[in-house]
C-alpha positions in Angstrom: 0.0 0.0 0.0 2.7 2.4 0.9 4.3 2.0 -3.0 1.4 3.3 -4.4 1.6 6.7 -3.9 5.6 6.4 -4.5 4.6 5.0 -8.2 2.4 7.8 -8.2 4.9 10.5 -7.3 7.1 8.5 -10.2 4.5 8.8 -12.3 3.6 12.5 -12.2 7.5 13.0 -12.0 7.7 11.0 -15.5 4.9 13.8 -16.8 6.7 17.0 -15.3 9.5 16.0 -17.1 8.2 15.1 -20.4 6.2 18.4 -20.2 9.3 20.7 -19.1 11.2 19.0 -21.9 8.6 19.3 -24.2 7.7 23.0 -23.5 11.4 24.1 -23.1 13.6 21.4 -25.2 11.5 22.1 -28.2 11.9 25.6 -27.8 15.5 25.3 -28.3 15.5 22.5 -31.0 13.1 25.5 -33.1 15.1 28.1 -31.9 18.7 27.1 -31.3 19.7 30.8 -30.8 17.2 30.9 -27.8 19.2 32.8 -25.5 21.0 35.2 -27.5 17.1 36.0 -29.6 16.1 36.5 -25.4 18.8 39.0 -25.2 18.3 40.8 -28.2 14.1 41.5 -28.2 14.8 45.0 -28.2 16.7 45.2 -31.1 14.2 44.1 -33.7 12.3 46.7 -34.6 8.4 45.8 -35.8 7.9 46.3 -39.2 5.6 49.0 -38.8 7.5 50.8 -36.0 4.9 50.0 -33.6 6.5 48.3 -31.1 10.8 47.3 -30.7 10.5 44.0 -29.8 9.2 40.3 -31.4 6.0 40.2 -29.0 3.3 41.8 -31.6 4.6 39.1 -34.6 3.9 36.4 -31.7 0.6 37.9 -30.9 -0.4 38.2 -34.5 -0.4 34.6 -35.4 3.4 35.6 -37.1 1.7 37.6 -39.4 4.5 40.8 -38.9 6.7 41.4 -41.6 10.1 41.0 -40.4 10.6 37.4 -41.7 14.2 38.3 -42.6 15.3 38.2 -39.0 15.4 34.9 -38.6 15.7 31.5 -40.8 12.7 29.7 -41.7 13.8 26.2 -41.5 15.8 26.4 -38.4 14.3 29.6 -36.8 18.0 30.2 -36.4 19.9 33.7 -37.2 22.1 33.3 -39.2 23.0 36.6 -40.6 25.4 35.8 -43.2 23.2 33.4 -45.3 23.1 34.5 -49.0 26.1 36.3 -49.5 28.1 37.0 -51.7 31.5 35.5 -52.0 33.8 38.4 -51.4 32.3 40.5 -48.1 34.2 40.9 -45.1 34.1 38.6 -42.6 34.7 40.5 -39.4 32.9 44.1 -40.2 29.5 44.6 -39.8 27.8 47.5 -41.3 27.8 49.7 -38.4 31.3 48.8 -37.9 32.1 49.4 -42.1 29.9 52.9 -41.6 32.5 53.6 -38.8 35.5 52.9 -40.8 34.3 55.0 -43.9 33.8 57.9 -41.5 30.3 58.5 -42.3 30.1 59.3 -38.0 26.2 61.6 -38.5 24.9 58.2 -39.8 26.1 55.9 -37.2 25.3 58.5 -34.4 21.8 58.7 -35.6 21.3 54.9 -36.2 22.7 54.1 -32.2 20.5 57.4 -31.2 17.1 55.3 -33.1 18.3 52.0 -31.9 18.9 50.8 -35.0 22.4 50.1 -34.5 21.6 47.1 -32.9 19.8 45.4 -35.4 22.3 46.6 -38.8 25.2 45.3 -36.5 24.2 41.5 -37.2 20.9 41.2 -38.6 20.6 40.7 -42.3 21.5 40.5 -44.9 21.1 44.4 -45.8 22.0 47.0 -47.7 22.7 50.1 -46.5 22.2 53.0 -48.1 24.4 56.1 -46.4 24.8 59.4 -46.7 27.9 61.1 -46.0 28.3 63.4 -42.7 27.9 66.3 -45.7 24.8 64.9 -47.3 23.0 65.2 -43.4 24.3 68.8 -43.1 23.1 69.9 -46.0 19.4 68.1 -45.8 16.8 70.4 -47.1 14.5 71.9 -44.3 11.7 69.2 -45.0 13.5 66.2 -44.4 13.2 67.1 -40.8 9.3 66.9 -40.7 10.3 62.7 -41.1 10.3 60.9 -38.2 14.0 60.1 -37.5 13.5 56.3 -37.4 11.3 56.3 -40.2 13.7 57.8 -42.1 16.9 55.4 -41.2 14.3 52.6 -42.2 14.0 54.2 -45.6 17.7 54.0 -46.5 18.1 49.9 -45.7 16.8 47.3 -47.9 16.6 43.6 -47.3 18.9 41.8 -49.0 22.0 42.2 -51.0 21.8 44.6 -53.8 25.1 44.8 -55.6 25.6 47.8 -58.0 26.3 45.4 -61.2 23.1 43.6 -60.3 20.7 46.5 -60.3 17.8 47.7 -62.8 16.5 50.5 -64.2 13.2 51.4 -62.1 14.2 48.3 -59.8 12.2 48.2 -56.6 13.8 47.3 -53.5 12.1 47.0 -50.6 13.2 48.9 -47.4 12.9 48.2 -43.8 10.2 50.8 -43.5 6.8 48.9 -44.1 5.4 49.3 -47.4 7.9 51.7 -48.9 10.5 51.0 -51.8 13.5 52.5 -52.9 13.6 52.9 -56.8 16.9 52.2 -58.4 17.8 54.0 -61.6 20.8 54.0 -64.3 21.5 57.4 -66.2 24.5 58.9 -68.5 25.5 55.1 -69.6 25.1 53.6 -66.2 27.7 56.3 -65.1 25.0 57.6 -62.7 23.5 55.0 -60.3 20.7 56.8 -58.6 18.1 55.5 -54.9 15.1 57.3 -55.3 17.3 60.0 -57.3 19.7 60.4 -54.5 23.2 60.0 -56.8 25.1 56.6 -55.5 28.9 58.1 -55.0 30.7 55.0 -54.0 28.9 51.8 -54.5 29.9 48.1 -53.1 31.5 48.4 -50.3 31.4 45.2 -48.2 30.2 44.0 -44.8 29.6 40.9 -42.8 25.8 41.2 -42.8 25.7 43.0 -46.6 26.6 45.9 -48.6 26.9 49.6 -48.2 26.5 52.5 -50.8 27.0 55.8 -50.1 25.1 58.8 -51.1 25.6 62.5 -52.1 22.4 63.1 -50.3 20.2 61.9 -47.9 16.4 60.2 -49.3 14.1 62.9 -47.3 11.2 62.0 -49.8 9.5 59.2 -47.7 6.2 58.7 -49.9 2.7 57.5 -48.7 1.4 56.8 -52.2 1.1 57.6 -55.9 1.9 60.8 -57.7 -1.6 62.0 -57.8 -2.4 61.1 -54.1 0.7 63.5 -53.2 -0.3 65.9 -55.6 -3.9 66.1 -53.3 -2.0 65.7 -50.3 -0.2 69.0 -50.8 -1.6 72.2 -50.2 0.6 73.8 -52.7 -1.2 71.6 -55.6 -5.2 72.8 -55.2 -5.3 73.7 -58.5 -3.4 71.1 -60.1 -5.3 68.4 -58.2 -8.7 70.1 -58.6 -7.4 70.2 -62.6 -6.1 66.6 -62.6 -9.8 65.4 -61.2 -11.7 67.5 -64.1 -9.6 66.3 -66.8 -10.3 62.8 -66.1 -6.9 61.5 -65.2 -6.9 61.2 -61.8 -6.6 57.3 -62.4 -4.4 57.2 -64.8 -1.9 58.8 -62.7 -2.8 56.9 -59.8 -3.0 53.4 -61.4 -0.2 53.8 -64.1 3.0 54.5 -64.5 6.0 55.2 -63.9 6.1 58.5 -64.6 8.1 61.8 -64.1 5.0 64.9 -63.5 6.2 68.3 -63.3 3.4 69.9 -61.5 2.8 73.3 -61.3 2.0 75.1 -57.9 -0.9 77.3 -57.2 1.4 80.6 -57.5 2.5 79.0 -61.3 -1.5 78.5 -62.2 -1.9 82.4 -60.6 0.5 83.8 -63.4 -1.8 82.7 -66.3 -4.5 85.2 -67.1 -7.7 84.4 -65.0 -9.4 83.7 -68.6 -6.9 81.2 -69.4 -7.3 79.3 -66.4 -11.0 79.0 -66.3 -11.3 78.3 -69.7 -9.2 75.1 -69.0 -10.8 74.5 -65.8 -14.2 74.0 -68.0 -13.0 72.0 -70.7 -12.2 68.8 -70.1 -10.4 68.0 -73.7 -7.8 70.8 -73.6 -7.3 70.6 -69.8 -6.0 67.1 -70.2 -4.1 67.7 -73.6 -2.2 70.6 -71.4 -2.2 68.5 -68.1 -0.5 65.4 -70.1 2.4 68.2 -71.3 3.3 67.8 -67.8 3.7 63.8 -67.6 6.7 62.1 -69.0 5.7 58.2 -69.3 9.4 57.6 -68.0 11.5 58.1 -64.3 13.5 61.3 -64.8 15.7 62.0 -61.4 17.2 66.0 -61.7 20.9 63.2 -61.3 19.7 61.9 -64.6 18.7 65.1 -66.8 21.3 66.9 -69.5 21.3 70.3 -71.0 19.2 70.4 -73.8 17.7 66.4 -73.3 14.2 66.7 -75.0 11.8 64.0 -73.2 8.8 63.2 -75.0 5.6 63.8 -73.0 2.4 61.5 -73.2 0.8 64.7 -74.9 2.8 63.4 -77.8 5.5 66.5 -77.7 8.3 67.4 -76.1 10.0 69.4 -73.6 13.6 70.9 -73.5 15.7 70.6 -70.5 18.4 73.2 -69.8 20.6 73.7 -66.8 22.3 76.9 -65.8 24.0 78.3 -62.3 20.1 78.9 -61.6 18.7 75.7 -61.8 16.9 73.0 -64.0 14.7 74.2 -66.2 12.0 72.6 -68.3 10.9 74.9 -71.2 10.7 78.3 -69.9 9.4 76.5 -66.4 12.1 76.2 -63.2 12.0 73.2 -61.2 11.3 74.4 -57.4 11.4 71.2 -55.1 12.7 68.3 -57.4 12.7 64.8 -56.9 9.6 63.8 -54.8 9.7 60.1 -55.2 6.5 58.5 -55.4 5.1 55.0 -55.7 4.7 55.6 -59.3 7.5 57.3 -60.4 8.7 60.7 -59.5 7.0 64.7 -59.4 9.2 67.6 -59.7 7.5 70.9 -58.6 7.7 73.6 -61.2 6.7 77.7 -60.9 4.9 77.8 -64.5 2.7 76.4 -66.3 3.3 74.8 -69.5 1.5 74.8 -72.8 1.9 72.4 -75.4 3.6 73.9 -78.6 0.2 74.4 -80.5 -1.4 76.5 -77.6 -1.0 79.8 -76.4 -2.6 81.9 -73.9 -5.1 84.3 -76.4 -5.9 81.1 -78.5 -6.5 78.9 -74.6 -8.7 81.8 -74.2 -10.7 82.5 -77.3 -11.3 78.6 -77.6 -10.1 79.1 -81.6 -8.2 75.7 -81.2 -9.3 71.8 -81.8 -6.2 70.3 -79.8 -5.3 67.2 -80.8 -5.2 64.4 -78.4 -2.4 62.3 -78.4 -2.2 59.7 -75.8 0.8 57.8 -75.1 0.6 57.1 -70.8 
């Protein structure tokens, strides 16, 4: 009588042990990294920047988007899968940052925490911008959130220079944004989202590194025609855009380059003008379609005197002076805006298509000609 409860006692001790195995030896055979993962929750940032540590992709049935950080089959880290043969085996890309001097960058990515996940996560790329690039930012980039835009200039995965595309998309580390990748003079001008690529391939641990003559400010929510209503400078333009009957054009199609004209450049043309386009449809979208290049044009990729053919069917010049960049007799304000569609350079005038001009716009004497090409 007396064994029985000792059988017992073996018994349950059998299931506590099979249970703690269970719960805590298949936690290490799925995620042999266990401890060091444990240690580092606070250096994964959530894909959406919503919280810094792995709990939300548990609590939402691992439906976050930071697959990358660990390794499918093993649920191991293992940072230096996929590389190429060739990158260093010691220096990580906070380290490699370090060590090209680019000190505003690394400051700002140990300030945003960031640090801690470029240091062994990956693969990346990193995208940098010298210490001058960050002084000479234009005032709006500081309207970004900081982290945001550190998110913006790291892509998952390695993207060498001889293996990228004209109009590539990579995506970044900030959810649902992409960095578009173009090639201009020959492929002697490697551009991110137009920012010019100065010294390409250098080589990490955990990925690559390409620095930048500027820094991306131009974090985009959408396509050209939602930043175009977005933007108080562009009531005209967008109320113009929505009577001409190509508001889904621009937002569905693409890419393109739009040079779109403020309020202050509508202002300048006569009031007759104006509200003689603004109440007909057929030469407000011939005019409007003057504006839209069916192709990405970066100010890094433009020439003197380039003449890009518009989906109006003609074409505009391009000249650069001490000034500026010019398209026809119109000078590009804020360039660059990088869109999910392509890119929109704001311009102070309005343009009209060779066959226009003002008196006959007003008097209604012409039968424009539409010509299509988006």
């Amino acid at each position: 009588m007396s064994k029985r409860p000792l059988c017992h006692l073996s018994t349950l001790g059998l299931v506590v042990g099979l249970i703690f195995f269970v719960t805590t030896g298949c936690c290490l055979i799925t995620f042999p990294n266990y401890n060091r993962l444990t240690l580092k929750l606070n250096a994964v940032p959530d894909a959406r920047g919503l919280s810094s540590n792995w709990l939300p992709y548990f609590n939402s049935g691992g439906k976050q988007d930071y697959s990358i950080f660990y390794d499918n089959k093993s649920g191991a880290t293992n940072p230096r899968r996929n590389l190429p043969t060739g990158f260093g085996k010691r220096t990580n890309l906070v380290e490699l940052a370090k060590k090209l001097n680019l000190t505003v960058l690394v400051d700002l990515l140990e300030k945003t925490k960031l640090d801690n996940t470029l240091d062994h996560e990956g693969p990346f790329t990193l995208f940098a911008p010298t210490n001058e690039a960050f002084a000479n930012r234009p005032s709006y980039c500081d309207n970004v959130p900081l982290k945001d835009l550190l998110k913006y200039h790291v892509t998952r995965k390695v993207h060498l220079s001889k293996d990228l595309k004209n109009n590539e998309l990579l995506w970044t580390l900030l959810s649902y944004r992409e960095l578009r990748m173009n090639i201009y003079k020959n492929g002697k001008v490697l551009t991110a989202s137009g920012r010019h690529i100065i010294k390409p391939d250098n080589m990490a641990s955990n990925g690559a590194l390409h620095i930048l003559k500027d820094v991306i400010c131009s974090v985009y929510i959408g396509s050209a025609v939602l930043e175009i209503n977005r933007c108080p400078a562009y009531s005209i333009l967008s109320k113009a855009v929505n009577v001409s009957g190509l508001y889904s054009i621009l937002d569905d199609f693409g890419p393109f380059t739009v040079f779109a004209p403020t309020d202050e450049a509508f202002n300048k043309l006569p009031p007759e003008t104006l509200n003689f386009l603004l109440k007909n449809a057929t030469a407000l979208r011939d005019v409007l379609l003057y504006h839209v290049v069916p192709e990405v044009w970066y100010i890094a990729g433009l020439e003197d005197g380039q003449l890009l053919k518009t989906s109006q069917g003609t074409k505009l010049k391009v000249t650069e002076s001490a000034q500026g960049v010019k398209v026809n007799d119109a000078m590009i304000g804020l360039p660059d805006a990088a869109v999910s569609n392509g890119v929109v350079h704001s311009i102070n005038s309005v343009l009209l298509p060779p066959s226009y001009s003002q008196e006959q716009v007003v008097f209604n004497k012409i039968r424009p000609k539409v010509n299509i090409s988006v």
